[in-house]
C-alpha positions as CSV (number, residue, x, y, z in Angstrom):
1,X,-58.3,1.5,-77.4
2,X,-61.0,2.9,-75.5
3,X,-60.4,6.6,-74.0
4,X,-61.9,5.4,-70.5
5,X,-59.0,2.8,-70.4
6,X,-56.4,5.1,-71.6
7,X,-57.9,7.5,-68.6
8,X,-58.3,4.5,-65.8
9,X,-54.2,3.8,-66.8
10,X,-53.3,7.5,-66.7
11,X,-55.2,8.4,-63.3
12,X,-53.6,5.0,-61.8
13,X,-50.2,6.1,-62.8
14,X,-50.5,9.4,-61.3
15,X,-52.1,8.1,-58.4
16,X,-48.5,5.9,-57.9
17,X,-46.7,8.6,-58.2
18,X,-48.8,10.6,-55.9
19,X,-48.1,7.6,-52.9
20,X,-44.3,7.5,-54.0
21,X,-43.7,11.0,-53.5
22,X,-45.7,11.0,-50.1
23,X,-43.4,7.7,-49.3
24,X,-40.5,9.6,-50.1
25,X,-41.8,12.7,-47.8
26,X,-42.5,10.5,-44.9
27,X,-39.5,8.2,-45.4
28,X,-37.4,12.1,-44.9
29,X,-39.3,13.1,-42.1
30,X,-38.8,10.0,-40.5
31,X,-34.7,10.3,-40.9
32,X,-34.8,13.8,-39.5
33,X,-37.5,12.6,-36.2
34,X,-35.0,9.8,-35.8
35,X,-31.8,12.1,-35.2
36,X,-33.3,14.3,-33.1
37,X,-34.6,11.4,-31.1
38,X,-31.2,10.0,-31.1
39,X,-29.4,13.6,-30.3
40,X,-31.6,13.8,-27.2
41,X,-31.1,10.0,-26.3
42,X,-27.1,10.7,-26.0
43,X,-27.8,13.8,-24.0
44,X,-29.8,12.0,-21.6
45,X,-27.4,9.3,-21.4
46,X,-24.8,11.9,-20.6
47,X,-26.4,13.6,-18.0
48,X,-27.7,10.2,-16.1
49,X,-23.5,9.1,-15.9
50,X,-23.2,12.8,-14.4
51,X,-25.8,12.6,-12.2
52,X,-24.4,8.9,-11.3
53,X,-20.8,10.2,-10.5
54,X,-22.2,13.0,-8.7
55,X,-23.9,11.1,-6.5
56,X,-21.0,8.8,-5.7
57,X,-18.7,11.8,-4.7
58,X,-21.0,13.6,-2.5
């Protein structure tokens, strides 16, 4: 077998792995952004059905 073929098939493979750990990065990231997005959401959500009641009894 040909050492430039044994190299193409090497560099590919790391180049995979390379994507799947950046997939795997992003894939975290996106989990975290996604709860905090949601955390602020429900606080929002909270304060609008204060604000609501508050301006029904005054």
């Amino acid at each position: 077998m040909s050492w430039t073929l044994v190299a193409a098939v090497l560099l590919a493979t790391a180049g995979l792995l390379v994507l799947g750990l950046l997939a795997v990065r992003l894939w975290l990231a996106v989990r975290v952004l996604a709860r905090e997005v949601d955390t602020a959401s429900r606080a929002l959500a909270e304060v609008a059905g204060e604000l609501a009641e508050a301006g029904r009894a005054g």
